[in-house]
N, C-alpha and C positions, 0 to 999 in steps of 0.2 A: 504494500500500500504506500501511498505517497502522501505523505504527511504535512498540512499547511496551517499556520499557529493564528490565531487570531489572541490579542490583548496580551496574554502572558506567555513568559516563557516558555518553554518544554524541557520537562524533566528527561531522565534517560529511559526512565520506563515508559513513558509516552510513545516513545518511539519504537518500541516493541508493538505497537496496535491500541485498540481498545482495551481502556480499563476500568474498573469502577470510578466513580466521578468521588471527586478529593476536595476536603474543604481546604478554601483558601481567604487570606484575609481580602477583605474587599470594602475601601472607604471607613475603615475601621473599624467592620464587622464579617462576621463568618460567613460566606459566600459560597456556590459552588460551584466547582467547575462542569460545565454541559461540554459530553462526547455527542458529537454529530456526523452522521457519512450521509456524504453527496452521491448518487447514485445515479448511474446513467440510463437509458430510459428500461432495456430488457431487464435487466437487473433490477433496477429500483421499483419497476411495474408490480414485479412478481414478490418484492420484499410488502408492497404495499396491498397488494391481494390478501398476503396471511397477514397480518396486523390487524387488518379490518373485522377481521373475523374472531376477535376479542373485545370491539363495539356493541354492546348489544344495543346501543339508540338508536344503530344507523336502521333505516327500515331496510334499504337494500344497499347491501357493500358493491364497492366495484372492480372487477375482472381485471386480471392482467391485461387482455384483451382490449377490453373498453381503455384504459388507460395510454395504451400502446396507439390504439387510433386518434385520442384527442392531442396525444405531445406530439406524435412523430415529423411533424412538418412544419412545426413554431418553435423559439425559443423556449425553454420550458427548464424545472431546477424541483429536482426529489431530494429534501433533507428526511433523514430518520433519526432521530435522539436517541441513544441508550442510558439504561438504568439501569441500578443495580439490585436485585430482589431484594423486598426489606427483612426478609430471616435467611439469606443467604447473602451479606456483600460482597464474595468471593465469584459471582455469577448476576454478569450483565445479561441485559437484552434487548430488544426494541421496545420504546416503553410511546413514542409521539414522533408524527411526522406531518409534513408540510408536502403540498406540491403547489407550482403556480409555476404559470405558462403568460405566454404575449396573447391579449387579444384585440382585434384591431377593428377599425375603423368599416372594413367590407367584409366581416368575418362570413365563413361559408359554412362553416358548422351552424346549424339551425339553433341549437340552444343557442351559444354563443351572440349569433345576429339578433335572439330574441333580447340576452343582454342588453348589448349594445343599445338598443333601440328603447329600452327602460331607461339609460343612464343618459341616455343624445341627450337631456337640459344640463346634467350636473356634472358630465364627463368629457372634456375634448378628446376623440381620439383621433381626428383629421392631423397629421403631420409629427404624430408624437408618440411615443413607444410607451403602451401602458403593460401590466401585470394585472395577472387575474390571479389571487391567491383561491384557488379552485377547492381544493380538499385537505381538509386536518383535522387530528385529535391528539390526545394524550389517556391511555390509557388509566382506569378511573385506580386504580392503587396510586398513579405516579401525579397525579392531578394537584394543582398549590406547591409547585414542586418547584415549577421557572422553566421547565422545559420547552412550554409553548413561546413563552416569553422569547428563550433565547433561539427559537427555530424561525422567529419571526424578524428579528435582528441581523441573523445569519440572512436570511432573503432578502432585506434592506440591504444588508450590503452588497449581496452580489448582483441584486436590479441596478443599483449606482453605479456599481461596476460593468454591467453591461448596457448601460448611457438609459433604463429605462426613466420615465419622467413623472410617472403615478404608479401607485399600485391601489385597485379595488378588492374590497369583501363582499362578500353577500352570508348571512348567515339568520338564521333565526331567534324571534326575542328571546327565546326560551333557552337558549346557549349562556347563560349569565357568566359564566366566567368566561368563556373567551371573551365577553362581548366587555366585560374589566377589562383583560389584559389589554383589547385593541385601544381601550379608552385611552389606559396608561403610555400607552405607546403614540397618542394623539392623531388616533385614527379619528375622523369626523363621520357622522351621521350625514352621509347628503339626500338619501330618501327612505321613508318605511312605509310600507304597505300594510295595510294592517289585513287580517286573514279577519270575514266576516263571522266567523263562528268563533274560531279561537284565537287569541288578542297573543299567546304566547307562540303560533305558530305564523303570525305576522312575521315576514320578511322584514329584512334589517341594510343598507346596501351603506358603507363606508369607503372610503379614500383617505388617501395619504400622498400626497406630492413628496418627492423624492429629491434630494442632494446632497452633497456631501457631509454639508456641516451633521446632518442627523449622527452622521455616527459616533459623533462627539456623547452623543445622550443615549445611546448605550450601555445596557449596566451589566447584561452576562458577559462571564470570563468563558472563552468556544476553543475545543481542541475541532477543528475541522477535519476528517481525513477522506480523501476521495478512494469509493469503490473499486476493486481492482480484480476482476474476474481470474 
C-alpha cells in the first residue's frame, strides 16, 4: 500500500498498514487518530456492497453493480474508515464510508438530471465542477465516534484538490446526527421538502462552497492510505 499522511506525522508502525486508531493530543485535548482507505472504483464498489449490509435503516443497500454504473465515467472518490472493535482493540474493520462523484450541469443519469433540476435556483452548475456526496454511514456501534466527521474532511480536501467548486447533500430530516455533523462543518440548508405524511422523512438538500482556506478549520488528525489490489 502506498501510504499519504494528512496533519500528523507517521509513526513506524503506520507504515506497516492499518492499525487500530491511537489517541493523540489534539489542541490540548485527547483526540483520535481516523484510519481511512481510498479505494478505486472495483475494489471500493464491492468493499461498499458488504458494509451496507450491517445498515439495517437502509430500506434497500446498493450493489456492487449499481455503484460501478453510477462512478464509472465521472470523477468520483470511495473513502472507508476503520475501527477498532470495542472488546477487541487488537482487531480493526470497516466501521463508515463516504462516496461522492461530479455531477453536472447536462447530467444523463435520470436521477441525477432529476437533481439537478431541484437545485437549478440554489445551485450553479453551468461552468463549475460540483460534488455530489451520494452515499454514507457509520456503522451504529462506531457512531459519536468522529469518523463521519473526519471522512467528510478527507472529501473537502481532495474536491479542493481536484479544483471542485461546491459540494451538495441530500439527506433526510430524520438523519439527526449526520445532519449535526454537516451543521458543524457549515454545511447550509439551501432547500427542504417537507414529505406530506411524515415531516421526519422530509428531504433535506445542503451545500458547501469549497476553497482552500476550509482546511485550515479542520479538526481530524487522517492517516490516508490508498487501496492496493
Amino acid at each position: 500500500m502506498h501510504v499519504a499522511r494528512q496533519n500528523l506525522p507517521a509513526s513506524s508502525n503506520d507504515r506497516q498498514g492499518l492499525k487500530p486508531s491511537s489517541r493523540l493530543k489534539y489542541n490540548g485535548r485527547i483526540s483520535v487518530e481516523y484510519h481511512i482507505t481510498h479505494y478505486d472504483l472495483e475494489q471500493g464498489a464491492l468493499e461498499i456492497q458488504y458494509i451496507e449490509e450491517y445498515f439495517g435503516e437502509f430500506p434497500r443497500k446498493k450493489t456492487a453493480a449499481e455503484i460501478v454504473r453510477r462512478l464509472s465515467d465521472r470523477p468520483h472518490l470511495i473513502l472507508i474508515a476503520s475501527g477498532a472493535l470495542p472488546d477487541d482493540p487488537g482487531t480493526v474493520l470497516p466501521v463508515s464510508y463516504k462516496v461522492a462523484h461530479e455531477i453536472r450541469a447536462h447530467d444523463k443519469e435520470p436521477k441525477l438530471a432529476e437533481l439537478v433540476h431541484r437545485l437549478h435556483d440554489f445551485v450553479q452548475f453551468d461552468g463549475r465542477k460540483v460534488l455530489y456526496s451520494w452515499i454514507g454511514g457509520t456503522r451504529r456501534d462506531w457512531r459519536g465516534q468522529g469518523h463521519f466527521r473526519a471522512l467528510t474532511e478527507q472529501q473537502e480536501h481532495w474536491a479542493i484538490e481536484q479544483g471542485f467548486d461546491e459540494v451538495v447533500v441530500k439527506t433526510k430530516n430524520r438523519f439527526y446526527e449526520m445532519r449535526g455533523t454537516l451543521d458543524h462543518l457549515r454545511f447550509e440548508v439551501i432547500k427542504y421538502e417537507r414529505d406530506p405524511i411524515d415531516n421526519a422523512e422530509s428531504k433535506v438538500y445542503l451545500s458547501k462552497r469549497l476553497h482552500p482556506e476550509l482546511l485550515e478549520r479542520h479538526r481530524s488528525s487522517r492517516t490516508v492510505v490508498q487501496a492496493t489490489i
